[in-house]
C-alpha positions as CSV (number, residue, x, y, z in Angstrom):
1,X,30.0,-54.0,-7.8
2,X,26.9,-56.1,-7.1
3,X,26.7,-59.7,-8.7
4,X,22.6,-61.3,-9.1
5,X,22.1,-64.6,-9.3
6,X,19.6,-65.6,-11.7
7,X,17.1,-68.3,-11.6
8,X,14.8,-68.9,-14.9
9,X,12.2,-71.5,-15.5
10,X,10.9,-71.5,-18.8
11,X,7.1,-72.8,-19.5
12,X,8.4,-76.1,-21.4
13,X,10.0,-77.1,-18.2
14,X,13.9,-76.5,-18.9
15,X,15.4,-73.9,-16.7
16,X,18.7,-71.7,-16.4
17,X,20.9,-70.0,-13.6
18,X,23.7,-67.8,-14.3
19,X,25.1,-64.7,-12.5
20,X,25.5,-61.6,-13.9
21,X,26.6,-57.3,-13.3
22,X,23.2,-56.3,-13.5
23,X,20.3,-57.4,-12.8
24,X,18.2,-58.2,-15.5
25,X,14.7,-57.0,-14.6
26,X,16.1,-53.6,-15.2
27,X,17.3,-54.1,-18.4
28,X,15.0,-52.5,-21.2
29,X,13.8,-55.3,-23.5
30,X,15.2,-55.4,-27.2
31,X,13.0,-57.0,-30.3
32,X,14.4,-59.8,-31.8
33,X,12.0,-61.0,-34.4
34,X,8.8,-59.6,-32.6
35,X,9.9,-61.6,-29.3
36,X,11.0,-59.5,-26.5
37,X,14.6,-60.2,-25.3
38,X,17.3,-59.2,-22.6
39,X,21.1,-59.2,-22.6
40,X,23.0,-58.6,-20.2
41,X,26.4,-57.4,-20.2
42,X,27.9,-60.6,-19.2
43,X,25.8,-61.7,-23.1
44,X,23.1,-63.8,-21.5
45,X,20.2,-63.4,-23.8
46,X,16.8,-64.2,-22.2
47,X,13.8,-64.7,-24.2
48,X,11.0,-63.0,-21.8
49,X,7.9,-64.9,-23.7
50,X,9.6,-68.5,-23.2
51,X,10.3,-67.6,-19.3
52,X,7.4,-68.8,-17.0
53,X,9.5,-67.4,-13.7
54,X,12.5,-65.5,-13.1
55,X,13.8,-65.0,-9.6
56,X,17.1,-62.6,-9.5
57,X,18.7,-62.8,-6.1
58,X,21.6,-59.6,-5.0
59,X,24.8,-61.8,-4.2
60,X,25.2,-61.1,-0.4
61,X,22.1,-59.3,0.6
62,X,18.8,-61.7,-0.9
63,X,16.3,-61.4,-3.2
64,X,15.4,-59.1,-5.0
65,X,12.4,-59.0,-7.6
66,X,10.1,-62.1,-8.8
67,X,8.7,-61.6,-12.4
68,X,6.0,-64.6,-13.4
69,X,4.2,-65.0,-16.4
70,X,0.4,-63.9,-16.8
């Protein structure tokens, strides 16, 4: 079973890692009060309009996707 590690920096300047089943990019977003949201299986919850970069990294074999705010 592959493990990401996952690296957010949000735009006020806090930031989160955790690691997780799946990785998170692929996860379809949810609405939660008209703000776009991920959870993972492990129950991280990610608000995608607060994130100003997420880098998700495959345990044992590198990165794997970059997603930046526009």
């Amino acid at each position: 079973m592959e493990k990401y590690s996952v690296y957010i920096l949000f735009k006020n300047g806090r930031d989160m890692q955790f690691e997780t089943v799946e990785n998170p990019l692929d996860i379809e977003p949810i609405q939660i009060n008209g703000i776009d949201m991920v959870i993972t299986k492990d129950k991280y919850v990610v608000n995608l309009l607060a994130a100003e970069r997420i880098e998700v990294v495959e345990i044992g074999n590198g990165l794997v996707d970059v997603l930046t705010a526009k």
